[in-house]
N, C-alpha and C positions, 0 to 999 in steps of 0.2 A: 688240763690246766685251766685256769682262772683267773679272770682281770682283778685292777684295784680298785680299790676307794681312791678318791682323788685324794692328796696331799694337804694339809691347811698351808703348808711352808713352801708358796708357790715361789717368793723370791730367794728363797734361799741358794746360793752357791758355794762350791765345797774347791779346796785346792788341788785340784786333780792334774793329769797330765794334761788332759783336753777340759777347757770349760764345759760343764754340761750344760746342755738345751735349756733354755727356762721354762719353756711351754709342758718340758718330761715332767717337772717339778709337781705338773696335774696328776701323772701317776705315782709318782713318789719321792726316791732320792737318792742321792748318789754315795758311795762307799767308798773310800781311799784305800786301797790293798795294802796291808804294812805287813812286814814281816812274818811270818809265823801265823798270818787270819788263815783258816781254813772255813769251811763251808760250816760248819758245826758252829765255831766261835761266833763266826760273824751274824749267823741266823741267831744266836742265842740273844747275844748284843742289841738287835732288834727286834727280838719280839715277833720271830716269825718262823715258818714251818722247814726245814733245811733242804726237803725235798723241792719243795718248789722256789727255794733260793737256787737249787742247783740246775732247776729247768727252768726255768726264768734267765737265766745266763748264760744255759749252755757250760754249766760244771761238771768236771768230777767230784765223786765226794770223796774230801780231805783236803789236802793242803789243797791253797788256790793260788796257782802257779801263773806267771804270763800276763797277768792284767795288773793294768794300775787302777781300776775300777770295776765298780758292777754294783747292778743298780738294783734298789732293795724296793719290794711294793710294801703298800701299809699295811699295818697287822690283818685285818678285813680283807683284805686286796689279795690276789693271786693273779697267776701268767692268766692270757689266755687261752684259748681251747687249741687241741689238737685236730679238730676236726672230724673226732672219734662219734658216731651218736652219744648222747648220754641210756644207760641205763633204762631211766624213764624216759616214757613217752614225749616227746617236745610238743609244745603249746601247740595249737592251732593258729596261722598265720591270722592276724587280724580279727575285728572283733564285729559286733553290730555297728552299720553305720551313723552315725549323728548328725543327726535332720540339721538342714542349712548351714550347716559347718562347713565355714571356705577351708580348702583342700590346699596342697604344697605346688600344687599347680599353679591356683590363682595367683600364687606371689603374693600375697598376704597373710600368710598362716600364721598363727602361733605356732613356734615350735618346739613346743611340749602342749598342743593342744590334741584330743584327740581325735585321729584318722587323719593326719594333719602329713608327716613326713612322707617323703618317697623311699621307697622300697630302695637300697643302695646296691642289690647285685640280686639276680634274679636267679631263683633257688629253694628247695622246699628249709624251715629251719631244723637245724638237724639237733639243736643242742639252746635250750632255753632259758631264760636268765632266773636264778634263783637258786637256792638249794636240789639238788639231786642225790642221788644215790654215791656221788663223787664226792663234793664239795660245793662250795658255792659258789655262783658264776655272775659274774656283775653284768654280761652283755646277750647278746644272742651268736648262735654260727648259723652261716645261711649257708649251705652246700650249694658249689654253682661251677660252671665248668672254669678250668684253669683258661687263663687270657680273655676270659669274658667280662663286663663293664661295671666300674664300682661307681656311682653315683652321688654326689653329692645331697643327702638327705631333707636337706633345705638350702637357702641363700644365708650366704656367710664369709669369711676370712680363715683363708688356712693359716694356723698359725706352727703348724710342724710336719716338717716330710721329710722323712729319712728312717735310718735304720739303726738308731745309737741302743735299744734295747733289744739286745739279739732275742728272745724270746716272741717279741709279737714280730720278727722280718719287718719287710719295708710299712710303714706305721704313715696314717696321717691325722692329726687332731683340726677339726672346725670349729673354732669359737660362732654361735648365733646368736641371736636375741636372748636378753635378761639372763645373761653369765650361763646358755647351756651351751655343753662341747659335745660332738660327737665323736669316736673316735674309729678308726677302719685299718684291719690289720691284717698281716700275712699276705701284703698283694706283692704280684710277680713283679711289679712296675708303678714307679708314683710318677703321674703328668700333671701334678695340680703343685705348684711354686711356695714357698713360703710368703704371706702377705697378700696371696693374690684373694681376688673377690672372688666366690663362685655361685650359681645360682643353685634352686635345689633342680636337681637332676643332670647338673653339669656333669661330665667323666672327668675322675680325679682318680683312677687310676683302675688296673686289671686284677682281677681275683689270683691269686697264687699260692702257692703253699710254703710260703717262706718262713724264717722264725722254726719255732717249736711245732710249726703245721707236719702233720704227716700223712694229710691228703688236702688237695683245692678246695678251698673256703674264706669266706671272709668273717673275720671276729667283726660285728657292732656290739658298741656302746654309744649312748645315751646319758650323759651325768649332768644333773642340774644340782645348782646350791649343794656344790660338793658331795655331788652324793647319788652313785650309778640310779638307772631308773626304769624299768622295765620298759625296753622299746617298741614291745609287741602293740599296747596298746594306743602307742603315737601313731604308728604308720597307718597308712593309707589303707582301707579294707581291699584284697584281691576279689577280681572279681569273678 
């Protein structure tokens, strides 16, 4: 599976049974289940793949029975990862350092500068953002052991924690500097509050396989100016 493109229709709200999250509205939008939508209709209606409508949700395919919603990503956009490797080889962690470039340590970083973020769960990447032999993948997957620490990648505001899109499990989005989010998913457990301040490296929650994960991993992304971004070359060089 495969994250989204952020949404342009971030205020938008739909009448559902539960108001949707406004922060989700980053990854896309929400469906009101009427009658007779099955997995087929509803994919076709957006403009998107029906398999990954139905792994994104946690569907059968055909009628869609039981829910009064389920949330569709944007045409570009898919779930994210299983935690499966990809096919191809995954990038190599981090890239050449960049002379005098203050790091996410110093607490001053850009964060989309590069070697700039912290590592958010410690783990080789098993699955790397871009087209593969699968499909195309908006973020990275870091294999790393189940209940071990997910980091917050810079200083920021969380502005979502919870678990409203069964496909990525327990989800958290960090808004940072100049409109970037980060986003961190499938953890066993979220400790970081909606609203609260976090630094980078604070723990905001534990690696898990929740969601569509079907081994310990964390999904990252990286989205700035609407628009996922390869996070390999943000973060910090390992040493």
């Amino acid at each position: 599976m495969r994250p989204f493109v952020i949404s342009a229709a971030i205020l938008i709200f739909c009448a559902c049974a539960h108001e949707p999250v406004p922060p989700l509205q980053l990854l896309g939008e929400w469906h009101a289940v009427r009658d007779g939508d099955t997995v087929d209709s509803v994919a076709k209606k957006y403009g998107v793949d029906p398999a990954l409508l139905a792994e994104l949700n946690e569907l059968p395919a055909g009628l869609i029975r039981n829910r009064s919603e389920i949330f569709i990503p944007q045409r570009t956009g898919a779930p994210p990862g299983t935690g499966s490797p990809a096919a191809d080889t995954a990038p190599e962690a981090g890239g050449q350092p960049v002379a005098e470039r203050p790091t996410a340590a110093d607490g001053n970083c850009d964060p989309v500068a590069d070697n700039c973020l912290v590592w958010p769960a410690d783990g080789p990447v098993i699955r790397g953002f871009g087209s593969d032999s699968r499909s195309h993948h908006d973020g990275i997957d870091i294999g790393a052991t189940e209940g071990s620490e997910v980091r917050a990648a810079a200083a920021g505001t969380v502005i979502y924690s919870g678990d409203a899109i069964k496909g990525y499990g327990n989800l958290i989005l960090i808004r940072h500097e100049d409109g970037v989010i980060t986003v961190y998913a499938h953890n066993t457990a979220n400790a970081a509050r909606e609203g609260s301040a976090v630094k980078a490296g604070d723990v905001i929650a534990t690696v898990g396989k929740t969601g569509a994960a079907d081994a310990p991993h964390l999904h990252f992304e990286v989205r700035r100016a609407e628009q996922p971004t390869d996070p390999i070359p943000l973060l910090r060089r390992k040493e």
